[in-house]
ROLO-649903 format. One line per field, with one value per residue (C-alpha): residue number from 1; residue in one letter; chain; x, y, z. Coordinates in pm, 1 decimal. Example, Ala and Ser with C-alpha at 12.3 -4.5 7.8 and 13.67 -1.06 7.14 Angstrom:
<rs>
num: 1	2 .
residu: a	s .
chaine: A	A .
px: 1230.0	1367.0 .
py: -450.0	-106.0 .
pz: 780.0	714.0 .
</rs>
This chain:
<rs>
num: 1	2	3	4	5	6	7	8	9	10	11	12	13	14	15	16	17	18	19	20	21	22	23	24	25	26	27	28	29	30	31	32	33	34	35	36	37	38	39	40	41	42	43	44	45	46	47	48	49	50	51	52	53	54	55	56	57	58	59	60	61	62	63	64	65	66	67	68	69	70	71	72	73	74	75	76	77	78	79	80	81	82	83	84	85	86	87	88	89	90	91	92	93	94	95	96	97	98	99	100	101	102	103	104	105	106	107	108	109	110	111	112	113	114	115	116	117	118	119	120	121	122	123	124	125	126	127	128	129	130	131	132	133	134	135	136	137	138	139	140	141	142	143	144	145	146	147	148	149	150	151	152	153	154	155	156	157	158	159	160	161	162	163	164	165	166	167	168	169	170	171	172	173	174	175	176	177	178	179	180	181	182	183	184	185	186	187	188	189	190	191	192	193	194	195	196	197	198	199	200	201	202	203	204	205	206	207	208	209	210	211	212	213	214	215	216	217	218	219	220	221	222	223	224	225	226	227	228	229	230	231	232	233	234	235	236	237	238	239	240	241	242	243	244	245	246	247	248	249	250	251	252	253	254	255	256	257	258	259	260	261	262	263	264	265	266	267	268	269	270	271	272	273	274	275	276	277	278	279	280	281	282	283	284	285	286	287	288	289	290	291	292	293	294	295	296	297	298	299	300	301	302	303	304	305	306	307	308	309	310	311	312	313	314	315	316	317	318	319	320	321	322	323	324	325	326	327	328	329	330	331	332	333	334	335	336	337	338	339	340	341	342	343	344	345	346	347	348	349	350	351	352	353	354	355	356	357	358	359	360	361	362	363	364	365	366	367	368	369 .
residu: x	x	x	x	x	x	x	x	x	x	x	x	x	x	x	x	x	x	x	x	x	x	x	x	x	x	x	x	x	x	x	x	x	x	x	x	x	x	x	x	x	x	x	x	x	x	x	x	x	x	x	x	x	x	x	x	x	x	x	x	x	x	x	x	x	x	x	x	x	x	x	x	x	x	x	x	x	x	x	x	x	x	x	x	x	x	x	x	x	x	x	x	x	x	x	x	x	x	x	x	x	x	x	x	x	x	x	x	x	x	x	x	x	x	x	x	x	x	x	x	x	x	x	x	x	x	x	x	x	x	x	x	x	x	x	x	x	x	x	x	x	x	x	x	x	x	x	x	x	x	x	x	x	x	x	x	x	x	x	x	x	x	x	x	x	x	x	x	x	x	x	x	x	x	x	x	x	x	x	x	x	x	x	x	x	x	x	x	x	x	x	x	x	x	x	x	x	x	x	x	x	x	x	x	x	x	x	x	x	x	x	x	x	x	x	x	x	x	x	x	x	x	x	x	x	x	x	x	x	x	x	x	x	x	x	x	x	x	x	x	x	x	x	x	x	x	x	x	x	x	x	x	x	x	x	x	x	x	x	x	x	x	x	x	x	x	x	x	x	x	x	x	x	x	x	x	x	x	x	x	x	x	x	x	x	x	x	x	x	x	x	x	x	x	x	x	x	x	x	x	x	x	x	x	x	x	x	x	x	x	x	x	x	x	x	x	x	x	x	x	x	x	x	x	x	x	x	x	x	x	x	x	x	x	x	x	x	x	x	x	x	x	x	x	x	x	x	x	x	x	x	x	x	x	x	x	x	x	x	x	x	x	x	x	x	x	x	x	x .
chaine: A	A	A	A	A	A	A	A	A	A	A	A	A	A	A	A	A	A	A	A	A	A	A	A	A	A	A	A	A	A	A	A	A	A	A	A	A	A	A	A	A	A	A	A	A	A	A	A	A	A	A	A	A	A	A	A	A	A	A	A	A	A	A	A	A	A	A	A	A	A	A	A	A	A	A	A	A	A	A	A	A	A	A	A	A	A	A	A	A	A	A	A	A	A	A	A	A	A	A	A	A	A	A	A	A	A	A	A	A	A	A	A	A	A	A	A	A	A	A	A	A	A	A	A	A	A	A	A	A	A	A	A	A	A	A	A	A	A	A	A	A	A	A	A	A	A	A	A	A	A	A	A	A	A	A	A	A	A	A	A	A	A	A	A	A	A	A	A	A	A	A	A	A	A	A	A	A	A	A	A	A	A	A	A	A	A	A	A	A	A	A	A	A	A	A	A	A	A	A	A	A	A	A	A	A	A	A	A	A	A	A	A	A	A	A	A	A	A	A	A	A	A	A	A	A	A	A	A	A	A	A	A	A	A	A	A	A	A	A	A	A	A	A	A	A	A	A	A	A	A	A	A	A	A	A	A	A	A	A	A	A	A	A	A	A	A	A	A	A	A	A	A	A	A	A	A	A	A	A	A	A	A	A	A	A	A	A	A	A	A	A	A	A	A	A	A	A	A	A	A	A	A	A	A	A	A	A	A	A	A	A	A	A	A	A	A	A	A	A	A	A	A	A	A	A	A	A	A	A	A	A	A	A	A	A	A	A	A	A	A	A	A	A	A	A	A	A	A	A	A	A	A	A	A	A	A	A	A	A	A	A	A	A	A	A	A	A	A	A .
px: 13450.7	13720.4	13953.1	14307.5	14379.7	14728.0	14847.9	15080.3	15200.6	15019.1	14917.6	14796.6	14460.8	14407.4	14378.9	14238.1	13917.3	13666.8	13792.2	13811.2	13469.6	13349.5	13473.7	13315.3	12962.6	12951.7	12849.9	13185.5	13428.0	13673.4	14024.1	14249.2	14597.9	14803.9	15202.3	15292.6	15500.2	15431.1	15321.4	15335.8	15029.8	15131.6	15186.6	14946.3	14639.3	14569.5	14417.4	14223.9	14023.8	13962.1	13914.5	13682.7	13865.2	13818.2	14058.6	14243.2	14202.9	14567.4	14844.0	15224.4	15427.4	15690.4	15830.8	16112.8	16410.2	16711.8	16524.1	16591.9	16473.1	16102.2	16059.4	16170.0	15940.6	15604.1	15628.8	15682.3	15419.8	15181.3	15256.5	15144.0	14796.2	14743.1	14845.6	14540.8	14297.4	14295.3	14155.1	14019.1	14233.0	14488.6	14494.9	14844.7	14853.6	15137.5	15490.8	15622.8	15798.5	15476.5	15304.3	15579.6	15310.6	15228.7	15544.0	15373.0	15044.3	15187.7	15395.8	15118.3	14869.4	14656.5	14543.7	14733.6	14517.3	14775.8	14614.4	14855.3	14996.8	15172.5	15383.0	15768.1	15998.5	16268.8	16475.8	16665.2	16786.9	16412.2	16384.1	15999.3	16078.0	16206.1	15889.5	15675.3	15774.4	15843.0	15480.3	15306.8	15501.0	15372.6	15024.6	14702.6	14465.6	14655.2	14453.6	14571.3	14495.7	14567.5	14644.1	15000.3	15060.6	14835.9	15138.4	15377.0	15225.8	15190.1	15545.2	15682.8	15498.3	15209.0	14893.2	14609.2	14336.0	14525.0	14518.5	14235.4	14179.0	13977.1	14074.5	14254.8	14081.0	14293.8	13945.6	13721.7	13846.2	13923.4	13512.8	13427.9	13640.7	13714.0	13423.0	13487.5	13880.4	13795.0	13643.9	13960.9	14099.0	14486.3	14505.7	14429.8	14575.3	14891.0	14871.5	14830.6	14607.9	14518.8	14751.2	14992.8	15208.0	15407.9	15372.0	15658.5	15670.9	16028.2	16072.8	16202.2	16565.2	16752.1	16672.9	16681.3	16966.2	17193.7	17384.2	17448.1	17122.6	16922.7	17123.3	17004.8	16672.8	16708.3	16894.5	16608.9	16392.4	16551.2	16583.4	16231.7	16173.8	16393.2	16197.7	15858.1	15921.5	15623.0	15606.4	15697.5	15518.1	15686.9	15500.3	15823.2	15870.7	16066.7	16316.3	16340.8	16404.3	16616.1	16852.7	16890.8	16999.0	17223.9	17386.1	17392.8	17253.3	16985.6	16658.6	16663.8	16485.3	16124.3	16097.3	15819.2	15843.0	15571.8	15545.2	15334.0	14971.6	14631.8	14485.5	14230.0	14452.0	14703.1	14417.6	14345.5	14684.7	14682.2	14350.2	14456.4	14877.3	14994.0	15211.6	15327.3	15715.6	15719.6	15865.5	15525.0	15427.8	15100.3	15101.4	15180.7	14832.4	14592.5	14732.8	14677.7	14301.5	14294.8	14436.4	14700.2	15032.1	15341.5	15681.7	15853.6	16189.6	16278.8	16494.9	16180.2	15839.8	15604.0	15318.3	15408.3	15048.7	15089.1	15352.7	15225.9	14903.7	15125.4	15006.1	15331.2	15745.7	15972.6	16258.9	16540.7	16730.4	16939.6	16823.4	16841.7	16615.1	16357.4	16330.9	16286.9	16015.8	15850.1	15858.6	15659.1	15412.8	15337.9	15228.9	15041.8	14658.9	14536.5	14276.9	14390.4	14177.5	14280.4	14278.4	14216.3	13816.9	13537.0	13572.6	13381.1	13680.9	13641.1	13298.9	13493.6	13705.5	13480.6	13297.1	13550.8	13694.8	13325.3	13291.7	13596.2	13467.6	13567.2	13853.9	14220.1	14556.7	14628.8	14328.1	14500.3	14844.3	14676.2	14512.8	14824.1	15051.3 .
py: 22829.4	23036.4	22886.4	23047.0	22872.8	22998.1	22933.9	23072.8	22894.9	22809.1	22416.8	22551.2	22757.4	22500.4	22219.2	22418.6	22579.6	22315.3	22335.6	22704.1	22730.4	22460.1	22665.6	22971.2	22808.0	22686.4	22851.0	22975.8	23221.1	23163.0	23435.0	23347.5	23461.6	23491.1	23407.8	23578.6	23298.0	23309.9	23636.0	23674.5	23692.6	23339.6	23193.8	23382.3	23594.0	23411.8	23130.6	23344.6	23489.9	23157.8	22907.0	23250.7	23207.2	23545.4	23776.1	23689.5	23908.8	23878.7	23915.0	23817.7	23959.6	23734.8	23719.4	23526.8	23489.9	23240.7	22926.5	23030.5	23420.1	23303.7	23033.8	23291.7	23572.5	23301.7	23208.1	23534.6	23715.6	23432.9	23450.1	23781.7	23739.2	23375.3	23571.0	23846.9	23683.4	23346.0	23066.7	22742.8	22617.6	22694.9	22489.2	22454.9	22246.9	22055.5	22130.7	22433.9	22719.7	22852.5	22526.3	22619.8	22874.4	22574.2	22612.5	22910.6	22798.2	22487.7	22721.9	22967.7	22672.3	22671.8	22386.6	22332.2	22074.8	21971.3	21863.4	21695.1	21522.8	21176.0	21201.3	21114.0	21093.2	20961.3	21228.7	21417.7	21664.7	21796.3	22139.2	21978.0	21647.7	21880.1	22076.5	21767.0	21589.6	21910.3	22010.0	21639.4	21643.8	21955.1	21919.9	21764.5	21654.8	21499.3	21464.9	21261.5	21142.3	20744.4	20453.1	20500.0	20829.4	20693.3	20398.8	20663.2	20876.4	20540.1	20423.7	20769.5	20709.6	20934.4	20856.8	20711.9	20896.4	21226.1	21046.0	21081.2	20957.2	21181.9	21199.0	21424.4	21773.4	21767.5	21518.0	21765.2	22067.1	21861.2	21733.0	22093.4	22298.8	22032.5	22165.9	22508.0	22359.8	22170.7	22517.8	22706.2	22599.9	22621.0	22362.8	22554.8	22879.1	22655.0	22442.5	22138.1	21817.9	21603.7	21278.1	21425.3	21620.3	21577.9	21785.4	21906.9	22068.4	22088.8	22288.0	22106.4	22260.2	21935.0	21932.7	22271.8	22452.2	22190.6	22234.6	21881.0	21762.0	22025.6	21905.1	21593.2	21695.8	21889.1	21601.6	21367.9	21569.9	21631.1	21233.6	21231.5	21450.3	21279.8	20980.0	21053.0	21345.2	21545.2	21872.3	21883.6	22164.8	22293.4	22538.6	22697.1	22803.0	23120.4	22975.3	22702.5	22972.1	23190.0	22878.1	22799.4	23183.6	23117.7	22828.3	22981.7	22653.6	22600.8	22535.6	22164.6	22184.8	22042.4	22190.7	22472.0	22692.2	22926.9	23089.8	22920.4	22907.6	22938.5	22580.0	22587.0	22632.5	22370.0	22103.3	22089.1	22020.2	21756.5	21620.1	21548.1	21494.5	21188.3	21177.0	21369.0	21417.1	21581.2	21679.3	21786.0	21551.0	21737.4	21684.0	21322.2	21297.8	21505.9	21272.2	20941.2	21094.8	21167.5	20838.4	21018.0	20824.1	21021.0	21014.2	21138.0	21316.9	21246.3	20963.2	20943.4	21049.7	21108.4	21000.1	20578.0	20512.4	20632.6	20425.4	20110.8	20132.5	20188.6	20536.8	20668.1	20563.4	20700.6	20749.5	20926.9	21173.0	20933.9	21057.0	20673.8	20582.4	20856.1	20778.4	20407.2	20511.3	20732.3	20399.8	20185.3	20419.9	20474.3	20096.0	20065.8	20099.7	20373.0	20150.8	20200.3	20368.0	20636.3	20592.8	20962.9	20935.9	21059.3	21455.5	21536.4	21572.1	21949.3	21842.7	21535.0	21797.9	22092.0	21799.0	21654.7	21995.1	22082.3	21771.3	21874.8	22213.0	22268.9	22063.3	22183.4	22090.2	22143.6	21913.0	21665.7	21674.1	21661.6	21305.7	21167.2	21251.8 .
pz: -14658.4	-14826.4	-15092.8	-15275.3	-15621.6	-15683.2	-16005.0	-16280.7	-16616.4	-16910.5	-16807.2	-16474.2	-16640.3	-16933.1	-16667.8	-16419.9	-16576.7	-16468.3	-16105.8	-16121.8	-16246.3	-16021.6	-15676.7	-15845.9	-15842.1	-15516.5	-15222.0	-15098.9	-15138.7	-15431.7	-15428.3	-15751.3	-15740.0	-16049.2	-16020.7	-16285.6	-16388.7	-16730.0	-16827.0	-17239.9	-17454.6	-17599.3	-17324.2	-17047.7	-17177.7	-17447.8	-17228.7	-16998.3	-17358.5	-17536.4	-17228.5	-17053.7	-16707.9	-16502.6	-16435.1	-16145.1	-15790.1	-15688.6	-15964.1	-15782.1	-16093.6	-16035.3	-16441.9	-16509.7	-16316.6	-16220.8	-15987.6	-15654.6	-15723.7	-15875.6	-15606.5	-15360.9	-15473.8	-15506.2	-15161.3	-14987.5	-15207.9	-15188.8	-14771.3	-14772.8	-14973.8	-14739.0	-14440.4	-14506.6	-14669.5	-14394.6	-14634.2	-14479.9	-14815.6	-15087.1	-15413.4	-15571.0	-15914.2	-16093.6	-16076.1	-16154.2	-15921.3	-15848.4	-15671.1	-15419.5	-15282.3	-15084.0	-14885.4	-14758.6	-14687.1	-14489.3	-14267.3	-14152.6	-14093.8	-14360.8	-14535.0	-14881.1	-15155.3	-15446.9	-15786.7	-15978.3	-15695.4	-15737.4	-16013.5	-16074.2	-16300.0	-16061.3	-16317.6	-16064.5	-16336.4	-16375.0	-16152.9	-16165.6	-16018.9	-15679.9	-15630.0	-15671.7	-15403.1	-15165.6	-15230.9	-15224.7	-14883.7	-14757.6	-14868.6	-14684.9	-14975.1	-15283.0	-15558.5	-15787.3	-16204.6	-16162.0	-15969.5	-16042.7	-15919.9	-15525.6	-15556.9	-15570.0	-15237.7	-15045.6	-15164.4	-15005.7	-14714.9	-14754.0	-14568.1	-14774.8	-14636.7	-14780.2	-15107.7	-15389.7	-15725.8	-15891.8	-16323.7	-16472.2	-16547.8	-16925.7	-17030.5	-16881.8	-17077.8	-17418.3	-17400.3	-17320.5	-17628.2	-17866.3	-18133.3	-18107.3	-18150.8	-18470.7	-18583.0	-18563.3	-18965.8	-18851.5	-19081.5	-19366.2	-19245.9	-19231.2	-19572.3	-19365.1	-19438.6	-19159.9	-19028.2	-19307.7	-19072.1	-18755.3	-18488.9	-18200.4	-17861.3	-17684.5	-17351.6	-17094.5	-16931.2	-16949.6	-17278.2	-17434.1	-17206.0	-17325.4	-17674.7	-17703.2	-17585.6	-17821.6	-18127.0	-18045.2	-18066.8	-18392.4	-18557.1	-18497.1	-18636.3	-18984.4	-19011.7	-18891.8	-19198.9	-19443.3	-19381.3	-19402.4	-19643.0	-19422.4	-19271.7	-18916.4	-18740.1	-18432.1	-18137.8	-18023.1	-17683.1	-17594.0	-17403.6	-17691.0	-17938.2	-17724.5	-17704.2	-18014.3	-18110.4	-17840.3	-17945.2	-18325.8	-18387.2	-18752.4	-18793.2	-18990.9	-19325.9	-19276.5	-18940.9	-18993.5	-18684.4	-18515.0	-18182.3	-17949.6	-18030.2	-17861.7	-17676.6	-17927.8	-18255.3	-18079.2	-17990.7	-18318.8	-18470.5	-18164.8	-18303.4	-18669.5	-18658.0	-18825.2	-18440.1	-18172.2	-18074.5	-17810.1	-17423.5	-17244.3	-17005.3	-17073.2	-17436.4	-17340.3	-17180.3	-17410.5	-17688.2	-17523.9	-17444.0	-17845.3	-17929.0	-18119.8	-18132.9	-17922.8	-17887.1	-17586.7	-17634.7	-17300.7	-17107.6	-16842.7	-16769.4	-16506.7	-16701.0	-16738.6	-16801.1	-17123.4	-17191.2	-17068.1	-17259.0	-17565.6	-17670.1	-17600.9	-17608.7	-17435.1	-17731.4	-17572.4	-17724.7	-17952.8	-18341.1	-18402.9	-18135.6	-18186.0	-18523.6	-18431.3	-18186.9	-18443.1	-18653.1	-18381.9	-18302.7	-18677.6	-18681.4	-18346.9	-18389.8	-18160.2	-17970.8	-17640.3	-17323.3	-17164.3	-16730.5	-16693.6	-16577.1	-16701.9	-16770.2	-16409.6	-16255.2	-16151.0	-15988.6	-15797.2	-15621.6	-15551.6	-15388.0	-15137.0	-15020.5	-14985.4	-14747.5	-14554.2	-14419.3	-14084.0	-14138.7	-13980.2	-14026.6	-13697.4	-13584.9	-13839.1	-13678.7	-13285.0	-13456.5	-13595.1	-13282.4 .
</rs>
């Protein structure tokens, strides 16, 4: 059996490692292809060094680019590398442009496995909201975190045999690194003490390409600071940064920015902050897994387990209402439990494609005519 993990932003090798490694042990043959998507150290090689993923066989070089030129230039490279190589199976994962590689695995016949499948924000703003239902609708096995994201599938009419519930792969990686992350002192190196500082991620285009909506954002966080009177430490994402240069808009005082960090250095801030504000749907899980208390600077979210197990509230991007929310969370105890399995979710996968060799999509659409 042959298998093509195509993958590309940051998210995609963090969360991927344990399947990657898990296809790499098995008695098959394992291609990875690099998108490109994300391509600076910070964002891109750092993760290959500290989580020791390989070096990719097939790198896309997409970069950056308006929406319709990277989605573009993911499927017909991808096309090319499917078309060659013939894989019994290509594995997309989450959201971004490049899970649209499964566009081109679906129309030359091969078999396309999403992980990350299931989830909605019902936000119709969110670029991300697009691809996930183009590729859950595309693909053959959906592999999904929770019940709530199989509802979803069945909901859009998606048969339930395609459907799997298998964890999420953030618990596997977190129970694999989290030692060598409490080993990493950025506390120190940054004159923090732990649950004494606030910690922020903001990325999302609804939110940061709009000057309204990003003063929003930075507003909230200087009342968050004139509150609690505690440093609020903030991972800054290029095209976070590059916006507010843009929009010749200030840093609040409080707000202690740094470029974005290694998944070790950042798991650790995770581990000890006093909460979470945040965008990441991501950062929304690994702190409900770390029973860290999170607010979500968003009017949605795909991830409404969180929220209904009350390790996370959606606040908006009113200042008064995140500052409420920070409020709440502050109070609640942390003694929920996460839904996200336990961390053998890489093995759970490797195992059911491994069980489907010999299977075609072709076979599968002769069945359900």
């Amino acid at each position: 059996m042959k298998v093509i993990s195509i993958l590309g932003i940051r998210p995609d090798w963090i969360k991927m490692k344990s399947v990657l490694n898990e296809l790499d042990q098995r008695d098959l043959e394992h291609i990875i292809v690099h998108t490109g998507q994300h391509y600076s150290y910070n964002l891109d090689r750092i993760f290959f060094e500290q989580l020791k993923i390989r070096q990719p066989d097939f790198h896309l070089d997409v970069g950056s680019g308006a929406q319709g030129q990277q989605a573009a230039r993911i499927i017909e490279r991808s096309e090319k590398i499917i078309a060659d190589e013939k894989p019994d199976f290509v594995i997309v994962f989450g959201d971004s442009n490049s899970s649209l590689a499964a566009i081109a695995a679906a129309k030359i016949n091969v078999g396309v496995v999403h992980i990350e499948a299931g989830m909605r924000s019902f936000d119709w703003r969110m670029p991300e909201e697009k691809n996930k239902r183009i590729v859950d609708h595309v693909s053959n096995f959906l592999f999904v975190y929770t019940r709530w994201q199989r509802e979803n599938l069945l909901r859009e009419g998606i048969p339930s045999g395609k459907i799997h519930v298998v964890g999420n792969p953030t618990v596997d990686i977190i129970r694999q690194v989290a030692a060598k992350a409490r080993s990493t002192r950025i506390l120190s190196r940054l004159g923090l003490e732990e649950k004494k500082y606030f910690l922020v991620t903001a990325h999302r285009a609804e939110n940061v390409d709009n000057k309204k909506s990003l003063v929003k954002i930075l507003t909230s966080l200087k009342r968050v600071h004139k509150k609690y009177a505690k440093p609020i430490v903030c991972s800054l994402h290029p095209r976070t940064k590059e916006r507010i240069e843009r929009f010749n808009l200030s840093i609040p005082v409080g707000l202690e920015v740094y470029d974005p960090m290694g998944f070790l250095e950042f798991l650790d801030l995770e581990m000890n902050a006093l909460c979470v504000i945040t965008d990441s749907g991501t950062v929304q899980e690994e702190t409900c897994i770390l029973k860290v208390p999170c607010v979500a600077i968003r009017v949605s979210t795909e991830r409404p387990e969180t929220v209904a197990l009350r390790a996370s509230l959606v606040a908006g991007l009113e200042p008064s209402n995140v500052l409420s929310s920070v409020e709440i969370m502050l109070r609640r105890k942390p003694n929920w439990k996460h839904p996200y399995g336990d961390g053998k979710t890489g093995r759970r996968i490797v195992d059911i494609l491994e069980r489907a060799k010999g299977w075609s999509p072709l076979n599968e659409t002769l069945e359900e005519a």
